[in-house]
C-alpha positions in Angstrom: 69.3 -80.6 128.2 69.0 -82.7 125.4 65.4 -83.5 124.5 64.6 -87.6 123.1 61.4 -87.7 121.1 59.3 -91.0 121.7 55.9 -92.3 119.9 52.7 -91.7 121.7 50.7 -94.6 122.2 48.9 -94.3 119.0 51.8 -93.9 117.0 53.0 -96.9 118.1 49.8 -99.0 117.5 49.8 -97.5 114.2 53.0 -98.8 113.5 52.1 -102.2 115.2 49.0 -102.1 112.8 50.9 -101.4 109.7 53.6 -104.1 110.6 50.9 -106.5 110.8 49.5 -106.1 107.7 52.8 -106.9 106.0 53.9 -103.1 106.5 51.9 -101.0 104.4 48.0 -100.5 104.3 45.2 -97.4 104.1 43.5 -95.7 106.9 40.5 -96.9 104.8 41.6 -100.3 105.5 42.1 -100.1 109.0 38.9 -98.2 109.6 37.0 -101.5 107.9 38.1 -103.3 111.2 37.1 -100.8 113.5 40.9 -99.2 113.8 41.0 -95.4 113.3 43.8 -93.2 113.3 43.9 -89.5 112.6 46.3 -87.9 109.9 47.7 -85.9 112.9 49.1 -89.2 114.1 50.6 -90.5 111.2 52.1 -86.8 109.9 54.9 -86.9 112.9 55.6 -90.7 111.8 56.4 -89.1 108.6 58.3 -86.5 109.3 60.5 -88.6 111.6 61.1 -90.9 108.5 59.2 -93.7 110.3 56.4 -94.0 107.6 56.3 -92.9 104.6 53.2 -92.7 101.6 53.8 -95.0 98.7 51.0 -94.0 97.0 47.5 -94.2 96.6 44.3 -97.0 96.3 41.4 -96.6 94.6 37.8 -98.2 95.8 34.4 -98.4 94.0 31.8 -97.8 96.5 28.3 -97.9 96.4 25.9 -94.5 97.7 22.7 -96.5 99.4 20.0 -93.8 101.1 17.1 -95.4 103.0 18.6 -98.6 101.8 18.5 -98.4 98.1 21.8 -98.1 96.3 21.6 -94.4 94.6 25.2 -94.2 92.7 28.5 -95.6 92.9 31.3 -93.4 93.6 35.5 -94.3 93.5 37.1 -93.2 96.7 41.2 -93.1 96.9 43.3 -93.1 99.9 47.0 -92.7 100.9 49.0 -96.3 101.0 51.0 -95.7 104.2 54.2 -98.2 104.7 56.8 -98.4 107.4 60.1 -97.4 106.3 
């Protein structure tokens, strides 16, 4: 019995959402529009050699508590692309 693997539902609308970006973009990105994905998601995509990491993106963000920026901070994230 020969086993097929297949993308869950999520893997597949991660792909969808990385295709639609021009194939590549963060989870940071995503998350922006209200899209999240979990790492566990996108590590089987990887190890099937569906996506793969290119990198990484920086971003300058501010710290705000009670509505007063406290700080600025840079953040980095993986740039994941379809292969």
């Amino acid at each position: 019995m020969n086993k097929t693997w297949t993308m869950n539902e999520n893997q597949k609308a991660f792909v969808e959402e990385l295709n639609a970006r021009g194939g590549e973009a963060t989870l940071f990105e995503m998350k922006l529009e209200g899209k999240v994905f979990k790492t566990g998601t996108i590590n089987t995509l990887i190890t099937k050699g569906i996506v793969e990491i290119t990198g990484e993106r920086e971003y300058a963000c501010e710290v705000v508590y009670n509505g007063v920026t406290v700080g600025k901070v840079t953040k980095t994230a993986k740039v994941y692309r379809v292969k």
